[in-house]
N, C-alpha and C positions, 0 to 999 in steps of 0.2 A: 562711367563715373565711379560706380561702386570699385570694380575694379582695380580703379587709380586710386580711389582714395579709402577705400576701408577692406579690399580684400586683403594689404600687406599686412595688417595688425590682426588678421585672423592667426598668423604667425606666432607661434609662442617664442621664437628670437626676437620677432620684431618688437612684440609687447617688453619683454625686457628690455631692451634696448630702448624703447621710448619711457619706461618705469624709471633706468636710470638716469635717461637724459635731465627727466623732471625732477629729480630729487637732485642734481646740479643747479638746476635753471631755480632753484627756492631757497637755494644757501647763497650759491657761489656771486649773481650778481646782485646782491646788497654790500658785500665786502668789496666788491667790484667799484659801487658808487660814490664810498666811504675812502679809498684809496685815491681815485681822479680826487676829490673834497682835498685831498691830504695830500696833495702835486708827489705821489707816492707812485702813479700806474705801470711805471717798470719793475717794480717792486714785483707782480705776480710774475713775471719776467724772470725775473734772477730766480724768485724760487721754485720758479718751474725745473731750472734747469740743477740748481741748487740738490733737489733732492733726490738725483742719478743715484749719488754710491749710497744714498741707504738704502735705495730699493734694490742693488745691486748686492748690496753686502746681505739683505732679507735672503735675497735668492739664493743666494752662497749658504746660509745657514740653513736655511728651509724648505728649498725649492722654490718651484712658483706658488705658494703661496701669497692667497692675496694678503691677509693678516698680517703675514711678516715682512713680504715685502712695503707695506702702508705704512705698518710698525715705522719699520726701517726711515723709507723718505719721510714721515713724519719729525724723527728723529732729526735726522740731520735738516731741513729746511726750519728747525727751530734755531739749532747748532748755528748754522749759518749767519740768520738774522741777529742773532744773540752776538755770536763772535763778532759781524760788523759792524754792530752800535756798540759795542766794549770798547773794539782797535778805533773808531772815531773817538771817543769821548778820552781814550786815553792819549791821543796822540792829535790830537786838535783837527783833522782833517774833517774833509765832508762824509758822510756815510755814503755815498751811494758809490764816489770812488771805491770806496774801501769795499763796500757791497762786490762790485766790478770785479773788484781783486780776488777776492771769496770763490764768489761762485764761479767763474771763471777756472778758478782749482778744481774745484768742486766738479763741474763738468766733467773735464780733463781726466780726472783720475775714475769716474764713473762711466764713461766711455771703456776706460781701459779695463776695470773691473767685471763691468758686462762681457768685453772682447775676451777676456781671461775664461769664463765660463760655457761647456759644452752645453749646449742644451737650451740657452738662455737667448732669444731673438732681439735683437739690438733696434730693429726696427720696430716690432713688435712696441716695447717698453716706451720707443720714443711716441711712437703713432698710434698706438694704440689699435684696437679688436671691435669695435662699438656690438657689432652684430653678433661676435663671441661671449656678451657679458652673460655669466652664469650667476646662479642665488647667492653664491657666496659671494660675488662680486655686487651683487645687488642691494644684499643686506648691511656691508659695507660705506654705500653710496648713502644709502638713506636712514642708516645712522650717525652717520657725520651730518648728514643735509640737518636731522631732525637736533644734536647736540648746537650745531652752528644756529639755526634759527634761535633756539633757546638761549644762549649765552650771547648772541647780539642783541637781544630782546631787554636782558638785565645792563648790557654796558653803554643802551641805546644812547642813554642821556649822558653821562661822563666821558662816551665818544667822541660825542659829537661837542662839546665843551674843549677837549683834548683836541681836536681836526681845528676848532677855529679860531681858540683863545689859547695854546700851549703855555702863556705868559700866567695869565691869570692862575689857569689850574694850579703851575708851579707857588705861585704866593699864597692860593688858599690851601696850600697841603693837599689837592685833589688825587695823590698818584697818578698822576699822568703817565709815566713811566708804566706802571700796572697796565693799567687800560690798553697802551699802546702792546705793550708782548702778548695782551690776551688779544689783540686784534690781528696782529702778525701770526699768532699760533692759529687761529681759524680763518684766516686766509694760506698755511698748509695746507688745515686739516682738509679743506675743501680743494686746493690743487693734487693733494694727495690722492684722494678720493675719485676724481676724475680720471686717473693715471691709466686706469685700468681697460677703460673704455675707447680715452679720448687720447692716452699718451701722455708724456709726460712734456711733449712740445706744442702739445695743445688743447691740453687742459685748460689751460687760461682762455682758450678763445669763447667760454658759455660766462666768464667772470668780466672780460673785459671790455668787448664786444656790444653788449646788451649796455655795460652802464656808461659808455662814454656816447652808447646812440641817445639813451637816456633822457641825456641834458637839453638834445632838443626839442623836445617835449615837456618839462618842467620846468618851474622855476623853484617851488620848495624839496626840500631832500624825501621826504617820503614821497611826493611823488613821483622822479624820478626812481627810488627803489622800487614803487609799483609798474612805472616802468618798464624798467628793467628786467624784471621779470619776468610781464608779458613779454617782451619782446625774444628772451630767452627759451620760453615755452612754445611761441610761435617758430621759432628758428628749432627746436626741436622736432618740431610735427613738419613740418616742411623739408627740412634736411633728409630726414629719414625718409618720408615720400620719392624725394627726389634720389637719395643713393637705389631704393627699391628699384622706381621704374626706369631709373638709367644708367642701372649697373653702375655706379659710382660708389668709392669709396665711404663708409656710411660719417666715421668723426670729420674728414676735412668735408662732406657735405654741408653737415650740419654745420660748422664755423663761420663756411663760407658764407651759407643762408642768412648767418646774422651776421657777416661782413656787410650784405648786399642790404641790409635793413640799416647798417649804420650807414650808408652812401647816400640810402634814401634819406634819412632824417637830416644829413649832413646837406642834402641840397636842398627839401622840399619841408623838411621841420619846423613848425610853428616860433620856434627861438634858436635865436644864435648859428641861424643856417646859411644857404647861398640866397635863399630866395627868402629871407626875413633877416638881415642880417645886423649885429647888436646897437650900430648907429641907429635902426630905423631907415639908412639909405638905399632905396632897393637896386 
């Protein structure tokens, strides 16, 4: 038993690797929760894939730099969001079309960008290293994780006013608008953050994963963000166990672990599941 379950973290990769998992699984699924809340969940979606050419164009200017490549997708995954709420609001359409339309380019040209540069691993970028994370990629992680807690902390309440009354906000002068860009910018900051470890295709699965298993478990929103969390941090430790002792890949381990945690909550969860389901009719 020691073996299986505490000789891997004698590891000093493996310890980082579980160091950055956890400072993902403390940011990334309460903005995860606040999105489902805001029928927004493909949102982490688009700007997963949204912030290719900055991390592309980072690499071009600086190497593999973690800094400039984060720099960079940070950059552009705000770019993106920004540009598709502008072309909605200017041209009367739905934003998510317009989103579609975006990141869609966006990809496209970051594909090509990465394919353009010697040196720069295209799989790598997308799937990420988990077991490669070094200090600077660490210190990265968990100052984003620790800025994101902070500033979701201060917009807890105006968020959540903005997620379920948009109408209201708008009539009492609340900025909604505000609130909304500061929540889309630290749901980058946090897909950005992830890139490194987890890819940039599956970064979102420690955001996403965790707060839509969540719901069945909760009925009020902090409890689902405490949730979330655990379930995040569970799918951390277990992931990485599992890529250890079966040679599996270590980021789609861990994703998956919290896939197989939302299948469970989805059929055996106290609320809104197969075997509780919201009629009451079993």
């Amino acid at each position: 038993m020691e073996d299986v379950f505490l000789a891997p973290f004698a590891l000093a990769f493996m310890r980082r690797a579980l160091a950055g998992c956890i400072a993902v699984s403390l940011a990334a699924p309460p903005l995860g929760v606040f999105l489902v809340l805001r029928r927004m969940s493909l949102m982490s979606d688009v700007l997963q894939h949204g912030v290719l050419p900055g991390i592309a164009v980072g690499a071009a200017v600086a190497g593999l730099s973690v800094w400039a490549m984060g720099t960079g997708g940070v950059v552009a995954g705000i770019l993106i969001a920004v540009l598709s709420g502008w072309l909605s609001r200017r041209t009367g359409g739905r934003e998510d079309s317009q989103l579609a339309g975006v990141y869609l380019l966006a990809l496209a040209a970051g594909v090509a960008l990465v394919s353009m540069q010697r040196g720069v691993d295209l799989t790598h970028l997308l799937f990420g290293s988990l077991l490669a994370v070094d200090n600077a990629a660490l210190l990265g992680m968990a100052s984003v994780s620790s800025v994101s807690i902070l500033l979701l902390a201060v917009i807890w309440r105006p968020l959540i006013l903005e997620s379920l009354d948009p109408a209201f906000m708008a009539a009492t002068g609340g900025h909604g608008g505000l609130w909304h860009l500061v929540f889309l910018a630290l749901v980058v900051l946090c897909v950005v953050s992830g890139f490194v470890a987890l890819g940039t295709l599956m970064s979102v699965g420690l955001m996403m994963l965790p707060a839509i298993a969540s719901r069945h478990w909760s009925n009020s929103l902090s409890g689902q963000v405490l949730a979330s969390v655990l379930i995040a941090l569970v799918s951390s430790v277990v992931g990485l166990l599992l890529a250890y002792n079966l040679d599996l890949p270590a980021g789609p381990a861990v994703v998956l672990t919290a896939g197989g945690i939302w299948l469970l909550s989805l059929a055996l969860g106290p609320r809104t599941s197969l075997l509780r389901p919201a009629t009451g009719v079993m």
